[in-house]
N, CA, C, O and CB atoms as a CASP TS submission, in Angstrom:
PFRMAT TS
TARGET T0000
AUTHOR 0000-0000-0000
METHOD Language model
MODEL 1
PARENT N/A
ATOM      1  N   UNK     1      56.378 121.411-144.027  1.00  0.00           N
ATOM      2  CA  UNK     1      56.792 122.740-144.439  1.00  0.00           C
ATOM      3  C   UNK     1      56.230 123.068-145.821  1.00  0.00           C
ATOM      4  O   UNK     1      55.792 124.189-146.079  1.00  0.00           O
ATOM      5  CB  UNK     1      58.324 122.849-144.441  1.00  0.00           C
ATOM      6  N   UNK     2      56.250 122.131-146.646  1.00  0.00           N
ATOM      7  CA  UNK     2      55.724 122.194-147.837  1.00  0.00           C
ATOM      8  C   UNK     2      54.191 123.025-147.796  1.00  0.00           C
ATOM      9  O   UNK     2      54.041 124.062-148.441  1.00  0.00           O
ATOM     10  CB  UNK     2      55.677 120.706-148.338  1.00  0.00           C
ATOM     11  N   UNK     3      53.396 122.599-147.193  1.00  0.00           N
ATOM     12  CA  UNK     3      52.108 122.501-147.272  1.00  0.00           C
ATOM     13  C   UNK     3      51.892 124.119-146.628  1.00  0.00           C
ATOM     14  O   UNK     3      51.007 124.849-147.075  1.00  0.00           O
ATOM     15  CB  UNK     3      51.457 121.079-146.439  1.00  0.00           C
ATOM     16  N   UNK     4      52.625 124.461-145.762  1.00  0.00           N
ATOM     17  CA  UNK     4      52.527 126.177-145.707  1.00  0.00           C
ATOM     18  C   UNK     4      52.759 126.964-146.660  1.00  0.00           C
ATOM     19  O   UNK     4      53.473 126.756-147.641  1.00  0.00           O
ATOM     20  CB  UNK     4      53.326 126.773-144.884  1.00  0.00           C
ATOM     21  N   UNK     5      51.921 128.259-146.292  1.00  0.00           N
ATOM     22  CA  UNK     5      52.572 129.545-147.414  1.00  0.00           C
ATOM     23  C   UNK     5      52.224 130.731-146.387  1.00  0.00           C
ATOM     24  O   UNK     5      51.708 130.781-145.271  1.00  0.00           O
ATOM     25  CB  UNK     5      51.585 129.797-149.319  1.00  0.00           C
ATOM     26  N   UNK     6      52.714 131.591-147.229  1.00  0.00           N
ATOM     27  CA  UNK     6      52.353 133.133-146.634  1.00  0.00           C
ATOM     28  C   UNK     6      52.942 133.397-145.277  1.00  0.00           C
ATOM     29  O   UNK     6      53.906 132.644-145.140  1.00  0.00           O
ATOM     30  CB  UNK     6      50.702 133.376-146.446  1.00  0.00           C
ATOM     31  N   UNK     7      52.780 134.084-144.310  1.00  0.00           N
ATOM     32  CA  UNK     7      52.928 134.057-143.332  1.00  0.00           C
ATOM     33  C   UNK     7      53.947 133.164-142.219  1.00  0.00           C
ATOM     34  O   UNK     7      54.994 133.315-141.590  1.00  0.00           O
ATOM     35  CB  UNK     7      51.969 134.039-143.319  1.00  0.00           C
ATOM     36  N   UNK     8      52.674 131.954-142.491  1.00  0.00           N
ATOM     37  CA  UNK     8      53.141 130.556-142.039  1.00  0.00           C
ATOM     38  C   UNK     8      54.527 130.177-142.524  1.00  0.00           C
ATOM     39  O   UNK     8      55.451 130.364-141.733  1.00  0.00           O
ATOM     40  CB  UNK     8      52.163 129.471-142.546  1.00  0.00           C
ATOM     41  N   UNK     9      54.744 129.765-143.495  1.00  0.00           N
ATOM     42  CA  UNK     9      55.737 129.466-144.048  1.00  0.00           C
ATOM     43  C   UNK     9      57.243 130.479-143.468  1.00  0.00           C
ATOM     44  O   UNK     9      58.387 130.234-143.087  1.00  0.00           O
ATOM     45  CB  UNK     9      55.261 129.568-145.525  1.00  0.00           C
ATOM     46  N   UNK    10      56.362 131.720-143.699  1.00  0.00           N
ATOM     47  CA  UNK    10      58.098 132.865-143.410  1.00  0.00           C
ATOM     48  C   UNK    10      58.584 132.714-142.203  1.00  0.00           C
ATOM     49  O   UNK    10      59.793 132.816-141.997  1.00  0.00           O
ATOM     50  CB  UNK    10      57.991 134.738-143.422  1.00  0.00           C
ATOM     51  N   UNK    11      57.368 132.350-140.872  1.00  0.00           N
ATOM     52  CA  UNK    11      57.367 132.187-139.897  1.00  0.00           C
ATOM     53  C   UNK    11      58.525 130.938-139.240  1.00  0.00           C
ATOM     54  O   UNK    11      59.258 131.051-138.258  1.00  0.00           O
ATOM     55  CB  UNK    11      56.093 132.111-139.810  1.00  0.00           C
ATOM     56  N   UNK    12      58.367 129.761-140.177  1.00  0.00           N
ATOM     57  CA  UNK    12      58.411 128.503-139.401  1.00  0.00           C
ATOM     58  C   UNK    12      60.508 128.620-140.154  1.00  0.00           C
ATOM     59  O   UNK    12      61.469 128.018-139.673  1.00  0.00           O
ATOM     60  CB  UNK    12      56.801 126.756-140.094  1.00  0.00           C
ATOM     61  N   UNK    13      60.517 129.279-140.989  1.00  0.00           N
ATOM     62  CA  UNK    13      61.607 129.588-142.124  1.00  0.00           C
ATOM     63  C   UNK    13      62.590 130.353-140.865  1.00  0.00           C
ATOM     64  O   UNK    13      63.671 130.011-140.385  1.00  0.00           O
ATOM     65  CB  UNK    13      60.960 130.802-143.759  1.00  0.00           C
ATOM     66  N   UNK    14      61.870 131.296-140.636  1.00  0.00           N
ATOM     67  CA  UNK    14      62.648 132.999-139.645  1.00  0.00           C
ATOM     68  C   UNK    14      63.426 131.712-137.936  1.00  0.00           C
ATOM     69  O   UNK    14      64.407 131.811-137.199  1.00  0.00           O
ATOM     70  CB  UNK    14      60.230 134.989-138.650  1.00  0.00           C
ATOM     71  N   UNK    15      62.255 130.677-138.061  1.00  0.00           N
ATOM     72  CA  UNK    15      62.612 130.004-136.699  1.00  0.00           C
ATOM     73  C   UNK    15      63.490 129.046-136.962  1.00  0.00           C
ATOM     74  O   UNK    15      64.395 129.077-136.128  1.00  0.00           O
ATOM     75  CB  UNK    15      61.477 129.389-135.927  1.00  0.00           C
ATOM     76  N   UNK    16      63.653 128.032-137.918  1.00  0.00           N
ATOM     77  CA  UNK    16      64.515 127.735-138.645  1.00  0.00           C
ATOM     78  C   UNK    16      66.002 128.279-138.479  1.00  0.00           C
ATOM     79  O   UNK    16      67.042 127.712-138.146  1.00  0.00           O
ATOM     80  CB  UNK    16      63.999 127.984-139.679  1.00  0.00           C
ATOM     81  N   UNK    17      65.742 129.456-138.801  1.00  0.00           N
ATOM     82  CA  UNK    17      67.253 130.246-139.246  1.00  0.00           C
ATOM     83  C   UNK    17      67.152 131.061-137.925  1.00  0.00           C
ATOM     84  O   UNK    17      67.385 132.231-138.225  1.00  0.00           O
ATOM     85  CB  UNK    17      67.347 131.391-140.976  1.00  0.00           C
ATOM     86  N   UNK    18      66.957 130.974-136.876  1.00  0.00           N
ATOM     87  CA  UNK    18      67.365 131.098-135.579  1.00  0.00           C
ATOM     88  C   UNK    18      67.601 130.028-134.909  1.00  0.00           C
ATOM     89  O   UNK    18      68.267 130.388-133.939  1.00  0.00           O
ATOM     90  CB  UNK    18      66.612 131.728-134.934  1.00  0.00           C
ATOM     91  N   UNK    19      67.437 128.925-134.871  1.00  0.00           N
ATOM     92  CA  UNK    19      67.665 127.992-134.347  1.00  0.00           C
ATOM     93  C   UNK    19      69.140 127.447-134.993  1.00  0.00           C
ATOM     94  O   UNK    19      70.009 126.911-134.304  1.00  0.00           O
ATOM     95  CB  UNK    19      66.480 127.220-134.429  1.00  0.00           C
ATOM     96  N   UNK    20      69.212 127.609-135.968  1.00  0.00           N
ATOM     97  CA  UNK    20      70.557 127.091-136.367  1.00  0.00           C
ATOM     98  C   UNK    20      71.880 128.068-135.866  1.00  0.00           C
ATOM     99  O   UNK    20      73.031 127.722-135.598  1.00  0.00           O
ATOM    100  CB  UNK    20      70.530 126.968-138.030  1.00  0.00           C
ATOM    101  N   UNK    21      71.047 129.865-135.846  1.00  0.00           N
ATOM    102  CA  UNK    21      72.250 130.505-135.678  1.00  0.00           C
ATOM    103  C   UNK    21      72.603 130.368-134.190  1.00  0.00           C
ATOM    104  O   UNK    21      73.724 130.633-133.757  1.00  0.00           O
ATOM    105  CB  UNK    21      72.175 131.951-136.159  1.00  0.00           C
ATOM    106  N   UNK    22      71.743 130.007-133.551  1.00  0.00           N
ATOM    107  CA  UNK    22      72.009 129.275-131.892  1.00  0.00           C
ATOM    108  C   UNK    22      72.692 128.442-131.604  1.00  0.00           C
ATOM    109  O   UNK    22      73.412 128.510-130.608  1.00  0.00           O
ATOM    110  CB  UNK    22      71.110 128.694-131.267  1.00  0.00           C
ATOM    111  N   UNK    23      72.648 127.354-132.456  1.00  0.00           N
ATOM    112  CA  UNK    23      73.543 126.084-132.853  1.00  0.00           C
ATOM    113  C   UNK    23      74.260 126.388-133.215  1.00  0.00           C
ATOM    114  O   UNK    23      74.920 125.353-133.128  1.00  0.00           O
ATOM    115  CB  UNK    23      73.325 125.176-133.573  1.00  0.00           C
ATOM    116  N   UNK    24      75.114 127.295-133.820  1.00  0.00           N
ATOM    117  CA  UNK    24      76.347 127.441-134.380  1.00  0.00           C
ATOM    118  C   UNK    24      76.736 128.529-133.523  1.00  0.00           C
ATOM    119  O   UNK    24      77.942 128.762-133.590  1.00  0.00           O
ATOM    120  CB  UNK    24      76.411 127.678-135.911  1.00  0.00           C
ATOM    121  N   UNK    25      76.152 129.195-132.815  1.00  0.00           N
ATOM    122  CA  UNK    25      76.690 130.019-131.583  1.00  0.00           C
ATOM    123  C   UNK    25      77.518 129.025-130.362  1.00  0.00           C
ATOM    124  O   UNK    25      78.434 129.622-129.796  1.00  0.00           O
ATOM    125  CB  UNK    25      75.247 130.814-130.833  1.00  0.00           C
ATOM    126  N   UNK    26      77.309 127.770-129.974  1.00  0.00           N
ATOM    127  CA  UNK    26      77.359 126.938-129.322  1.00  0.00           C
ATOM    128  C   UNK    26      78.640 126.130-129.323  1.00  0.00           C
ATOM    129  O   UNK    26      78.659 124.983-129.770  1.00  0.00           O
ATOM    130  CB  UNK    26      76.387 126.415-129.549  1.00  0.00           C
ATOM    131  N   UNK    27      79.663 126.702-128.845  1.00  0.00           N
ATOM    132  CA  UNK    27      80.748 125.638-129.730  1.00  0.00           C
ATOM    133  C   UNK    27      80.658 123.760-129.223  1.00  0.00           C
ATOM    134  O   UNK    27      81.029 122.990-130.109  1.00  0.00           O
ATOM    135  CB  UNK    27      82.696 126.324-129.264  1.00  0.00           C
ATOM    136  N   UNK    28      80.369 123.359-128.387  1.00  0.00           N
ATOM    137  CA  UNK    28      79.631 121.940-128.282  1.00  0.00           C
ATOM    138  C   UNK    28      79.068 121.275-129.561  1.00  0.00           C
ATOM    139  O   UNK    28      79.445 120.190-130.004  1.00  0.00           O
ATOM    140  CB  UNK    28      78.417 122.078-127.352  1.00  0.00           C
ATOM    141  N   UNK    29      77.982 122.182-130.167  1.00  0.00           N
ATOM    142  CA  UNK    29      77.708 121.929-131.184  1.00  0.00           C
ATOM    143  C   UNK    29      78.448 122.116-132.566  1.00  0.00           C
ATOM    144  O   UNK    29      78.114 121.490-133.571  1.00  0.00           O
ATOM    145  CB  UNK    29      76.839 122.343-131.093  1.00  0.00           C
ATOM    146  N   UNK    30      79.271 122.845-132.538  1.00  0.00           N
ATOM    147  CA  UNK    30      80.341 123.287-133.686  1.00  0.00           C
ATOM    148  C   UNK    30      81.054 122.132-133.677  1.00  0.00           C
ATOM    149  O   UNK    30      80.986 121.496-134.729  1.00  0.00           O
ATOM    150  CB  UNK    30      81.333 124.646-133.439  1.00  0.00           C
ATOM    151  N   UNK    31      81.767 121.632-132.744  1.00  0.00           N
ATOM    152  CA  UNK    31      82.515 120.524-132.246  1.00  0.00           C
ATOM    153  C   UNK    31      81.723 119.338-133.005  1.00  0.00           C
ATOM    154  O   UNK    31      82.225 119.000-134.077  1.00  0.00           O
ATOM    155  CB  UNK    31      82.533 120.434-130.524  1.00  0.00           C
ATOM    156  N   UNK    32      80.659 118.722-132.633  1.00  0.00           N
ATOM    157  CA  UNK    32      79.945 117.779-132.839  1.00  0.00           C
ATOM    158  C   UNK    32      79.827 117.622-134.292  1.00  0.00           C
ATOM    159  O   UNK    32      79.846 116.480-134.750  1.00  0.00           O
ATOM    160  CB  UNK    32      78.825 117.919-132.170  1.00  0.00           C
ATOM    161  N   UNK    33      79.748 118.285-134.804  1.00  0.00           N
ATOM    162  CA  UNK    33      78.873 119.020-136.479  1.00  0.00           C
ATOM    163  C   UNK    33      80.453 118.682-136.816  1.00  0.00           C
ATOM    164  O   UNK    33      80.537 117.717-137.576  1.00  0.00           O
ATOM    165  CB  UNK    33      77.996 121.335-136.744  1.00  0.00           C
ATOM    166  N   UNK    34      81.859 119.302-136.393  1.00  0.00           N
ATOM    167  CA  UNK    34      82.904 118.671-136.926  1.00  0.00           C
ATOM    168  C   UNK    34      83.378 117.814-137.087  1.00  0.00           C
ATOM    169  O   UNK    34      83.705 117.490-138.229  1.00  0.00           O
ATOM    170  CB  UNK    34      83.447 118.825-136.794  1.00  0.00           C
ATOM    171  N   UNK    35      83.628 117.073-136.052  1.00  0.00           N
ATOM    172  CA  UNK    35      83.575 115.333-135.617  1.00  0.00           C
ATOM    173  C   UNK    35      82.772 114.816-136.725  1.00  0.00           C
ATOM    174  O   UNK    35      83.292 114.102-137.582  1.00  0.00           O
ATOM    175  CB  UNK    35      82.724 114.861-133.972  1.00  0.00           C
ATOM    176  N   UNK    36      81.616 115.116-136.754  1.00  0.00           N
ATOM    177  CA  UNK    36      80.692 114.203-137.278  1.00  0.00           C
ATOM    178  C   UNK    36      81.183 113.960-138.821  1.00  0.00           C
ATOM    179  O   UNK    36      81.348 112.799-139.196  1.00  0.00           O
ATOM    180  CB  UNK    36      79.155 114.798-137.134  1.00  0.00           C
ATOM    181  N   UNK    37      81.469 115.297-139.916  1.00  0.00           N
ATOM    182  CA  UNK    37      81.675 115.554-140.900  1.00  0.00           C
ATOM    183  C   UNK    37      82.883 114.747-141.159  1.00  0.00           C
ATOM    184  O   UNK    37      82.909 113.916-142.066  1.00  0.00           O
ATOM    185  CB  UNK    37      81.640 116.798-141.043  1.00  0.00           C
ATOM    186  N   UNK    38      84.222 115.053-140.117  1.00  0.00           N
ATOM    187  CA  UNK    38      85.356 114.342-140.378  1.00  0.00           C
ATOM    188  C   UNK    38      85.366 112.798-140.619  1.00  0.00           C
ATOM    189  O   UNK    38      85.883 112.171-141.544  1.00  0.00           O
ATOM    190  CB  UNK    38      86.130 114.615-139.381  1.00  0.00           C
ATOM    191  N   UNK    39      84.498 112.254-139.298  1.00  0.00           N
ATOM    192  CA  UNK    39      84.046 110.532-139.212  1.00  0.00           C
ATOM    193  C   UNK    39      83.303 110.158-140.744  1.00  0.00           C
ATOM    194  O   UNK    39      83.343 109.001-141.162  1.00  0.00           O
ATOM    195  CB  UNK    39      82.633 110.198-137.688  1.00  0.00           C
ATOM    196  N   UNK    40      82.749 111.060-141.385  1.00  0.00           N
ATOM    197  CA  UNK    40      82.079 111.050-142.745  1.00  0.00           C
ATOM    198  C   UNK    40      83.111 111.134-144.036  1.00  0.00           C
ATOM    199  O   UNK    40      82.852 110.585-145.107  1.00  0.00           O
ATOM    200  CB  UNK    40      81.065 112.320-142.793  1.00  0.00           C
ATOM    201  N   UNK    41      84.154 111.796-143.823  1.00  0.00           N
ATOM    202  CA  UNK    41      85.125 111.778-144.720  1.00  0.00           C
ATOM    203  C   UNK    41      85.913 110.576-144.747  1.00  0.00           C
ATOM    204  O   UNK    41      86.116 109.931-145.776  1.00  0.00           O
ATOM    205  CB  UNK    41      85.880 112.813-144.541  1.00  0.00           C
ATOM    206  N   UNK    42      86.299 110.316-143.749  1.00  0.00           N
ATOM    207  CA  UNK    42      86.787 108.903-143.419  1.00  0.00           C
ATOM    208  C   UNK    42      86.243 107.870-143.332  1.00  0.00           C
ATOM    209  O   UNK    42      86.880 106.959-142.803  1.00  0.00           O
ATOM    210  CB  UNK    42      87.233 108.787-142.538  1.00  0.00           C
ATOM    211  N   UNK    43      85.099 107.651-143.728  1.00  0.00           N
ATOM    212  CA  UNK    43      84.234 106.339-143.933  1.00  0.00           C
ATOM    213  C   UNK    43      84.090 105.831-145.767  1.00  0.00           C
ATOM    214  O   UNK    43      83.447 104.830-146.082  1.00  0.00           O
ATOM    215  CB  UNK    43      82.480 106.775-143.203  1.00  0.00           C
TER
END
């Protein structure tokens, strides 16, 4: 990611930040991402 600019970069950024808002659309994944965080607090 580093090594892009311009374009490239906004591009791979815009897909990025759709892919996550998909993932967090998902409650499976909301779930998982919670679990995971909690098992992290408790370690």
């Amino acid at each position: 990611m580093t090594e892009l600019s311009g374009r490239e970069r906004a591009g791979q950024l815009i897909a990025g930040t759709d892919r996550e808002r998909a993932a967090l659309a998902d409650p499976n994944v909301r779930a998982d991402r919670f679990v995971n965080r909690w098992q992290e607090l408790q370690g």
